[in-house]
N, C-alpha and C positions, 0 to 999 in steps of 0.2 A: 504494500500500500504506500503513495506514495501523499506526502504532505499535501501536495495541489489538489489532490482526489480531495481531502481530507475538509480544506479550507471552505471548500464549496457546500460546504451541510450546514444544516437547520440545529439552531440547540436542542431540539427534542431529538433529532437524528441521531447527534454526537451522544447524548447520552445512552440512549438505546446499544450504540453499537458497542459505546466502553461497558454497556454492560455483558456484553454478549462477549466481549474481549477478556472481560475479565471472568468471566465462567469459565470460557476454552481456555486459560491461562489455568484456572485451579484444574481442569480436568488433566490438562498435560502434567502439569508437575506431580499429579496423582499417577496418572500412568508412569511416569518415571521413574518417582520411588519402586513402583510393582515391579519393573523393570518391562512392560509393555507397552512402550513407547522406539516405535523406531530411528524417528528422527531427533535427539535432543536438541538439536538446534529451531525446531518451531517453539521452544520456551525462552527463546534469545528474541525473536521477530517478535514474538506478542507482545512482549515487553516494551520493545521498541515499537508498532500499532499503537500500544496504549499511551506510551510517552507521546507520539504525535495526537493524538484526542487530545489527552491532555491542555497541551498546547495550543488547541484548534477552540478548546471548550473556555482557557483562558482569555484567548483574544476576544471571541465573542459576547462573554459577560461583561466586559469593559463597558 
């Protein structure tokens, strides 16, 4: 996901998807400990997803 995608949402949008970000972020690191987690590196990108929301949900509540 790229910030520009990102910029262009609605604040109810931005929310919704940090929340869906941050669900898929707890299930990965749950699969991970289990050890059924293929790729660990999707628990590095969601991180980074969520820090750009973050970002995107800052500018807009200004």
């Amino acid at each position: 996901m790229k910030f520009s995608d990102v910029k262009d949402l609605s604040l109810s949008e931005l929310k919704k998807k940090k929340a869906a970000m941050t669900q898929e972020l707890f299930e990965a690191k749950m699969k991970n400990e289990l050890g059924q987690l293929s790729n660990p590196l999707v628990i590095r990108f969601l991180r980074k997803d969520i820090a750009k929301l973050n970002t995107a949900l800052a500018a807009k509540s200004k």
